[in-house]
N, C-alpha and C positions, 0 to 999 in steps of 0.2 A: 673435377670432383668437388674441388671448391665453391665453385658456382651452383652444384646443385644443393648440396649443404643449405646455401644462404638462401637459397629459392625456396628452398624445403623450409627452412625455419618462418622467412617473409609469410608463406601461403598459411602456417599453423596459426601465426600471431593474427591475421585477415581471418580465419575463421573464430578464435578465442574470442577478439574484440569484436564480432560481427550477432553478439548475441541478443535477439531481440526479446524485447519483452512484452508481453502479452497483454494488453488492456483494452478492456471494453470501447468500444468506439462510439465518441460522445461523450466520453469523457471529460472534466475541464481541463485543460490544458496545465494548468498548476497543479491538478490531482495527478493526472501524467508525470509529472517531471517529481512529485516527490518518490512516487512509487519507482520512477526509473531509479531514482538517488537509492531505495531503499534495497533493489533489487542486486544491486552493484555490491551493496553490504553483504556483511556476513549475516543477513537474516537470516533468522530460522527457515524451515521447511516449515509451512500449514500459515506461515503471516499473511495474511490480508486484508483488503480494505474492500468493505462491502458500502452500498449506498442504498439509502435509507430517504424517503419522504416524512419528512418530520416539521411539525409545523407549518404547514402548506408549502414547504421547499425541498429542495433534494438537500443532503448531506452526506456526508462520508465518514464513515467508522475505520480509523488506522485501528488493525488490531495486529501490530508488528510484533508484538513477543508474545505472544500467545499460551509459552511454556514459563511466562513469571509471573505467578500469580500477585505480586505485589505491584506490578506495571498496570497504568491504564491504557486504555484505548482514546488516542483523541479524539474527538469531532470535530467538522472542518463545514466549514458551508461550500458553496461551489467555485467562493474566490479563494477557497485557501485561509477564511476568518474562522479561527479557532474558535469553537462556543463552550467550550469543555472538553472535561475527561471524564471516561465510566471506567465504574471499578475500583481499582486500584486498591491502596489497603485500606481504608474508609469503604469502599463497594458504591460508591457513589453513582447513582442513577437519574441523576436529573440536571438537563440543558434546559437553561433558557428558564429555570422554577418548574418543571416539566418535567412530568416520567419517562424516560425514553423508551421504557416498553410499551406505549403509545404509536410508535414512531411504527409506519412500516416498512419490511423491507424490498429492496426492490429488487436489485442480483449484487453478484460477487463482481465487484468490476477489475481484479486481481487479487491470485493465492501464486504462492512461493510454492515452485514446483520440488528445487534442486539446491 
């Protein structure tokens, strides 16, 4: 009875920790591993990071709290080099001297399901 107990509990923690996350394929590998980090958190439900061509490059919009309006959204380039934040309690809209509503978007390369 004992052994199935401990089998029983082994097989739960194997599915708990086996939980994948879902991101666009093509992604950069540094945009991957923040979003896994971010995933693991206690983010909200609806956070994510969309990618955007802006400037003749791909970029990434964290938009991890989505429910505080005094939070910005960072941008990142495809190594993970920070170029700004939009938003936040200034409402700040420009990377690089640049409006980012310029930018377009490309998809959702991850949203917080659960």
């Amino acid at each position: 009875m004992r052994f199935l107990a401990i089998t029983a509990l082994l097989l739960l923690t194997l599915c708990v920790g086996c939980h994948k996350v879902d991101v666009k394929t093509g992604t950069p590998k540094c945009i991957a591993k923040q979003i896994k980090a971010e995933d693991s958190k206690h983010t909200g439900v609806g956070a994510k990071v969309i990618k955007y061509k802006f400037q003749g490059k791909d970029v990434y919009v964290l938009d991890l709290c989505h429910k505080c309006p005094d939070a910005g959204s960072e941008v990142l380039d495809s190594d993970c080099k920070s170029l700004g934040s939009l938003g936040g309690m200034i409402g700040n809209c420009l990377i690089n001297g640049e409006d980012f509503s310029k930018a377009e978007m490309i998809e959702t390369v991850w949203q917080k399901k659960k």
